[in-house]
C-alpha positions in Angstrom: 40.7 -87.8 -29.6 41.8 -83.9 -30.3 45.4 -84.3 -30.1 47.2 -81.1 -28.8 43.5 -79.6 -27.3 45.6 -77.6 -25.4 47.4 -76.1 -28.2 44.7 -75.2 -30.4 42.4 -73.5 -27.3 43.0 -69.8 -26.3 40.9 -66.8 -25.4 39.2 -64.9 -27.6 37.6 -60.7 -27.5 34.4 -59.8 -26.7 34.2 -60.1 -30.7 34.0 -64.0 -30.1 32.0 -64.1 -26.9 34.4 -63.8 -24.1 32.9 -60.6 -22.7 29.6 -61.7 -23.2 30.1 -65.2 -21.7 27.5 -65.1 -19.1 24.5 -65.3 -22.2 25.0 -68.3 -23.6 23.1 -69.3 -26.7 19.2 -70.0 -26.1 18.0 -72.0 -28.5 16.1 -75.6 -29.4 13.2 -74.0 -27.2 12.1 -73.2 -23.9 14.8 -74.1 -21.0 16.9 -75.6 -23.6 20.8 -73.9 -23.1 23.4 -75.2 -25.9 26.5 -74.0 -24.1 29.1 -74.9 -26.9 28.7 -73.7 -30.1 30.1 -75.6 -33.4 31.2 -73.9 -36.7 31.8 -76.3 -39.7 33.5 -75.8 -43.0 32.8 -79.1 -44.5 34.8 -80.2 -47.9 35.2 -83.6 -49.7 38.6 -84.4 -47.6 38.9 -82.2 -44.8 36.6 -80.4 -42.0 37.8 -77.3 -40.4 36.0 -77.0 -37.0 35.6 -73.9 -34.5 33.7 -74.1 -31.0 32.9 -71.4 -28.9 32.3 -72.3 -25.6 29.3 -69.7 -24.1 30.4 -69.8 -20.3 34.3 -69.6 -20.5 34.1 -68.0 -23.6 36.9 -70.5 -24.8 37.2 -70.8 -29.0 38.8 -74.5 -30.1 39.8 -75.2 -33.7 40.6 -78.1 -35.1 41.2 -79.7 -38.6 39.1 -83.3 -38.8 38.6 -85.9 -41.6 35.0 -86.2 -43.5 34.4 -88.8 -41.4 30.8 -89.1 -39.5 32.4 -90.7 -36.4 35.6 -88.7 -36.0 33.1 -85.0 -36.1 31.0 -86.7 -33.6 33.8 -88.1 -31.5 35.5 -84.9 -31.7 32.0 -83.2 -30.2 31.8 -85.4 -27.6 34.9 -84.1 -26.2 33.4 -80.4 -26.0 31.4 -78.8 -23.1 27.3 -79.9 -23.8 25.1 -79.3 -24.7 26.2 -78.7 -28.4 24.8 -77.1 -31.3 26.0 -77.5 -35.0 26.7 -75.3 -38.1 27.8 -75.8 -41.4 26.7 -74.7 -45.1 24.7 -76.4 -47.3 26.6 -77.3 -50.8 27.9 -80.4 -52.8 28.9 -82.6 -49.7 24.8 -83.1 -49.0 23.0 -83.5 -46.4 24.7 -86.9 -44.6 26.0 -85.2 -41.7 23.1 -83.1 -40.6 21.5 -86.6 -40.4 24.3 -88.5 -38.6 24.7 -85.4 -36.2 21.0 -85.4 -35.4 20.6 -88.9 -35.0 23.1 -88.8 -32.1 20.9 -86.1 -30.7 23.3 -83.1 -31.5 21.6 -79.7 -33.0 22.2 -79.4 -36.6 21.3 -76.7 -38.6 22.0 -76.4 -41.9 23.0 -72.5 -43.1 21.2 -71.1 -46.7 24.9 -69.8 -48.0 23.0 -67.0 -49.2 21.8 -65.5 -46.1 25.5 -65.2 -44.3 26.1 -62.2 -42.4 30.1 -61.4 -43.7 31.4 -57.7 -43.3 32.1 -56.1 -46.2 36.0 -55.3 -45.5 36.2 -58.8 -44.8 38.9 -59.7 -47.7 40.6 -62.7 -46.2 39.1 -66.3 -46.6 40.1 -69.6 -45.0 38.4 -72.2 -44.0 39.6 -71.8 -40.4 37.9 -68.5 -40.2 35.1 -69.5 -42.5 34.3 -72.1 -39.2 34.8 -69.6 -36.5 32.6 -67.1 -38.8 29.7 -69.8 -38.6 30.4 -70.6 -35.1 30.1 -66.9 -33.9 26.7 -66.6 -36.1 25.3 -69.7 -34.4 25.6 -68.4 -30.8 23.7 -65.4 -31.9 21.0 -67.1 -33.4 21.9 -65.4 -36.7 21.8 -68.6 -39.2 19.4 -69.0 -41.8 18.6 -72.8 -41.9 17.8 -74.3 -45.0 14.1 -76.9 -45.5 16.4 -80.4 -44.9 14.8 -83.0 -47.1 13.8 -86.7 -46.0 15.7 -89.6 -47.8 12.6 -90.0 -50.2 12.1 -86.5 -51.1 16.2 -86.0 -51.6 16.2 -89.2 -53.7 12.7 -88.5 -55.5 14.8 -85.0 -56.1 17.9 -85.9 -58.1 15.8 -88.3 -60.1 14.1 -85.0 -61.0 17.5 -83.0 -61.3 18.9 -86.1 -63.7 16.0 -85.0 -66.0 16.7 -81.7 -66.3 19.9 -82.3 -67.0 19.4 -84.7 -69.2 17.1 -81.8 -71.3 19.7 -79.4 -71.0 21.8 -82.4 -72.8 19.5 -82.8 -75.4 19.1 -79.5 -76.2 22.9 -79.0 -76.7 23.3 -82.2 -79.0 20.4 -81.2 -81.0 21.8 -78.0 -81.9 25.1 -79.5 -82.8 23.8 -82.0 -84.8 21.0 -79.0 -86.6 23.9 -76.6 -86.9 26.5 -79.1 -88.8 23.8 -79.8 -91.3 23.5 -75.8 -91.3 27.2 -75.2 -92.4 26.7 -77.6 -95.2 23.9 -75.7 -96.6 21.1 -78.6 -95.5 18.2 -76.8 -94.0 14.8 -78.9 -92.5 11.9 -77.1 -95.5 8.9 -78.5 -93.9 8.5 -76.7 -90.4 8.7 -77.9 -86.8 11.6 -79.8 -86.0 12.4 -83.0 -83.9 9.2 -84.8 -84.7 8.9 -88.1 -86.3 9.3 -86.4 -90.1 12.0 -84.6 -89.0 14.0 -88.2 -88.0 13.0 -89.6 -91.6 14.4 -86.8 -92.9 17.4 -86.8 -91.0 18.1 -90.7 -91.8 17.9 -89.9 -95.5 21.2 -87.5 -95.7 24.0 -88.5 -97.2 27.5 -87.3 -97.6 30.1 -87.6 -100.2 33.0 -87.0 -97.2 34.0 -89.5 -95.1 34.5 -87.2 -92.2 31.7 -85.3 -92.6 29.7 -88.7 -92.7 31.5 -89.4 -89.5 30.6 -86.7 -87.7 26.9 -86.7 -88.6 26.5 -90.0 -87.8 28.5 -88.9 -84.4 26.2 -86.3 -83.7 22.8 -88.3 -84.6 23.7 -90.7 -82.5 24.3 -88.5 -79.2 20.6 -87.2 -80.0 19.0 -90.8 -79.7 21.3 -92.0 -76.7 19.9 -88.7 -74.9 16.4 -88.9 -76.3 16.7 -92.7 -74.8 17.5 -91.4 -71.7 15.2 -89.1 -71.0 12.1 -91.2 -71.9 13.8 -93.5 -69.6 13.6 -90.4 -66.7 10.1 -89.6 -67.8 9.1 -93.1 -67.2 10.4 -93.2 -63.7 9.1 -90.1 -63.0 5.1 -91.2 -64.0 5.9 -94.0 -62.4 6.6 -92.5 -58.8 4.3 -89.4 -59.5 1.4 -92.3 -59.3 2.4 -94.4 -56.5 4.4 -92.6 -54.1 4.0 -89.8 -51.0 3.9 -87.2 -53.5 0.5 -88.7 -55.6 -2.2 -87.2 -54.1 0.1 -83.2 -53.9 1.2 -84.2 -57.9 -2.5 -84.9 -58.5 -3.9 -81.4 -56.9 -0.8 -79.5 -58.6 -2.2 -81.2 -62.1 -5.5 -78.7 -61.6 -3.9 -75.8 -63.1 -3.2 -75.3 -66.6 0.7 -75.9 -67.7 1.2 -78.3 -64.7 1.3 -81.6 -66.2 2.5 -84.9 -64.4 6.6 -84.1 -65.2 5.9 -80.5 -63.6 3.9 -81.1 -60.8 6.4 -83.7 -59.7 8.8 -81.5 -59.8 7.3 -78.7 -57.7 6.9 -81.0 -55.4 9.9 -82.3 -54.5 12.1 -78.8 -55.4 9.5 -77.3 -52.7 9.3 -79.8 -49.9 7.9 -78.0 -46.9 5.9 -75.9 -48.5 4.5 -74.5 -45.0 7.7 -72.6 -44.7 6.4 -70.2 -47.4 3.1 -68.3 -47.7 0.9 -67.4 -51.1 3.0 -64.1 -51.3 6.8 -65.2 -50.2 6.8 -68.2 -52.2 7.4 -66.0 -55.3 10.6 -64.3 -53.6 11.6 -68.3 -52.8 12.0 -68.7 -56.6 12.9 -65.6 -57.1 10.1 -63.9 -59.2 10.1 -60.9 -57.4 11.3 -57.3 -58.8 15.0 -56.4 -57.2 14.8 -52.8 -55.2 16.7 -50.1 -54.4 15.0 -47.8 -52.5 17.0 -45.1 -50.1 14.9 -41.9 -48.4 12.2 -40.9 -50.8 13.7 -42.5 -53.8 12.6 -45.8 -54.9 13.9 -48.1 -57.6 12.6 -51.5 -59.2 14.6 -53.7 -61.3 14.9 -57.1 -63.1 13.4 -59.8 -61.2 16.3 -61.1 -58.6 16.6 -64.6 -60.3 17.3 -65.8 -56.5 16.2 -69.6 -54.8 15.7 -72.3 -57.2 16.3 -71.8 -60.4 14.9 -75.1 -61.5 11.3 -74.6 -60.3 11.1 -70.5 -61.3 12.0 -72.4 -65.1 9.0 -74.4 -64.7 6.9 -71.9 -63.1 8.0 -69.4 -66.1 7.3 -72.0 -68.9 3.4 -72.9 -67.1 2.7 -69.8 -67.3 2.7 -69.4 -70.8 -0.3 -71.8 -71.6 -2.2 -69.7 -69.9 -2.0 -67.0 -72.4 -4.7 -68.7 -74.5 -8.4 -69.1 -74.6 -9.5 -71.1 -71.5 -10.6 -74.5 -72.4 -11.0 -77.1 -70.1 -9.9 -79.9 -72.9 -9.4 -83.9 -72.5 -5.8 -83.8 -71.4 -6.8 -81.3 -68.2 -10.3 -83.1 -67.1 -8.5 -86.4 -67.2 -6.3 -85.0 -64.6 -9.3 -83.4 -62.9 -10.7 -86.7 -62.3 -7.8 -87.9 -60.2 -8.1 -85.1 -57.8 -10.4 -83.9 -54.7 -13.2 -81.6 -56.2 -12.0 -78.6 -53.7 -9.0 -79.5 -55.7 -10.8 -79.0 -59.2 -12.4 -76.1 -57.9 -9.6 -74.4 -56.8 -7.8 -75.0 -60.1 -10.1 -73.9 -62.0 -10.6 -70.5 -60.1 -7.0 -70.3 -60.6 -7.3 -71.1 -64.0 -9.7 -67.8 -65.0 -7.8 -65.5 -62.7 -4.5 -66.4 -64.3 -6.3 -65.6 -67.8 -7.6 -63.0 -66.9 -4.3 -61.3 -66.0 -3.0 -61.9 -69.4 -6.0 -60.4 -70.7 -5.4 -57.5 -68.8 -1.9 -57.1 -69.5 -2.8 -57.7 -73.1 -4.7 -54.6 -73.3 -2.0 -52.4 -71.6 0.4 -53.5 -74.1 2.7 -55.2 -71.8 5.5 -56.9 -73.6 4.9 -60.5 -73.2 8.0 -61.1 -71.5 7.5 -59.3 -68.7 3.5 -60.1 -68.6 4.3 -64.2 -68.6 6.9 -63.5 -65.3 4.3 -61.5 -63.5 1.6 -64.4 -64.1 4.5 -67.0 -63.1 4.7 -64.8 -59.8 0.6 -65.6 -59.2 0.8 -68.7 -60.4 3.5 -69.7 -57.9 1.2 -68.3 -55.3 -2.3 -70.9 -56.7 0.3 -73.6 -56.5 1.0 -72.9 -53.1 -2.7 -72.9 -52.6 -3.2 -76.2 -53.7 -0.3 -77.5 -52.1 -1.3 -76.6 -48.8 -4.8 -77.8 -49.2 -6.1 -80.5 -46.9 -6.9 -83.9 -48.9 
């Protein structure tokens, strides 16, 4: 199947394992030895491919299509047992699935965490593979939380309606900033709302193209608006009958955290055992960036690392609870879909999260800065409830 195997095998240093050939990769678990280990550079119409074999010390390259059977046909040929690299990015997550369902090891590198030398200023994909390759027999990737079909699928519906917001936003302001350069300004306050579509529907102009390019831009607001409620439908919809009801319905405890939201933290999080109440801040990257060397020490900006998506949402929660705690009609509704240990949790977390804006209130923290830090906690009580048994 490898045509020319000969040709692309030769010997490598002691940099790629050849001196340390008699300690061959450990892993999967006790008494489990993966003698060959795979590098993959995965794209849309190619696969470069390094293996390092553990014993002979032996490195094999090869260029391969995308194809599922041709990578796996081309691992069969190796010495076994076999372990698996590649990055996660656009191509998914089809192949750690077709690899492990023919009992190969996959793992699944966090792009972020790479060991790469600094001095390193040459990039290919050949030595992109044997760089992922050489990490795996050390036991030096950082795997990234693999999703199950549903939670993957139950994700981009979730993804499609954020974008579809970020969509809406954009044609809104095109459409509110034409009207702006023709000196037509919305008198009577917040915008968007039914009024504000009257209003909208009673503008005429005396140019054609102007006329044109309103009526353009009016429409791209209700074909996205469409859309969206279309999302937010299908996203209600699987919040109340799916595997993610009864963690949605616990999430729905705390204040800001509505049905949209608390779907959303659920399927951007998946295993949330990975994490504890204090890393799952750093996941989403709510944490204050260092610098610290010898007695010196430095905090920045918060590192704006991990998932952007659920950080927005944790960032925009935490600004309801700036206000007076009420338990109102809209949060006891959702109280009386979930466990009381649930309610009782959420409402703990509920005061405690007031309370710190209280106190940040009175030390004249700017608000900016206060709402992150209470984003940061708040990640934490949703973590709480996540891991709660039912």
């Amino acid at each position: 199947m490898v045509a020319g195997l000969a040709s692309l095998t030769k010997f490598v240093g002691c940099r790629a394992g050849a001196a340390c050939s008699a300690f061959p990769t450990v892993v999967g678990g006790p008494g489990v030895i993966e003698r060959t280990s795979v590098g993959l550079d995965v794209h849309a119409r190619s696969v470069a491919a390094a293996a390092i074999d553990g014993v002979s010390g032996v490195l094999v390259q090869a260029r391969l299509s995308p194809s599922h059977d041709h990578i796996r046909s081309w691992l069969a040929e190796l010495s076994g047992p076999v372990a698996v690299a590649y990055v996660a990015g656009p191509t998914g997550f089809g192949l750690y699935r077709a690899l492990t369902q023919a009992g190969v090891r996959c793992v699944v590198a966090a792009p972020s965490k790479l060991q790469r030398q600094s001095g390193d200023r040459v990039k290919t994909d050949a030595k992109d593979a044997v760089h992922r390759a050489r990490l795996l027999r050390l036991d030096e990737v950082a795997p990234v939380s693999v999703p199950s079909v549903a939670q993957e699928a139950a994700r981009d519906l979730v993804r499609a309606r954020e974008d579809c917001r970020g969509d809406l936003m954009r044609v809104r302001h095109r459409l509110s900033k034409l009207l702006l350069r023709h000196g037509i300004v919305y008198p009577d306050g917040q915008a968007w709302t039914g009024v504000h579509d009257a209003w909208l529907r009673r503008q005429r102009f005396t140019s054609p193209a102007v006329r044109m390019a309103f009526e353009s831009d009016y429409d791209a607001v209700l074909t996205v608006k469409a859309r969206r409620d279309r999302l937010d439908a299908a996203i209600a919809a699987m919040a109340a009958d799916s595997e993610f009801t009864p963690l949605v319905r616990r999430l729905g405890c705390l204040r800001g955290v509505s049905t949209l939201t608390g779907f959303a933290l659920a399927v951007e999080i998946g295993d949330r055992h990975r994490f504890t109440g204090k890393t799952i801040g750093s996941f989403v990257g709510l944490v204050p960036s260092e610098y610290s060397s010898g007695a010196s020490r430095t905090q920045g900006p918060i590192t704006k690392t991990g998932n952007t998506h659920v950080r927005r949402l944790l960032v925009e929660a935490a600004w309801h609870h700036r206000a007076r705690y009420v338990t109102g009609k809209t949060l006891r509704d959702r109280w009386e879909l979930a466990p009381p240990a649930a309610r009782a949790r959420g409402d703990a977390g509920n005061r405690r999260l007031h309370d710190r804006w209280i106190n940040f209130n009175l030390r004249r923290k700017r608000p900016v800065i206060a709402n992150v830090a209470v984003a940061r906690e708040l990640a934490g009580w949703c973590w709480s409830l996540a891991v709660m048994q039912q």
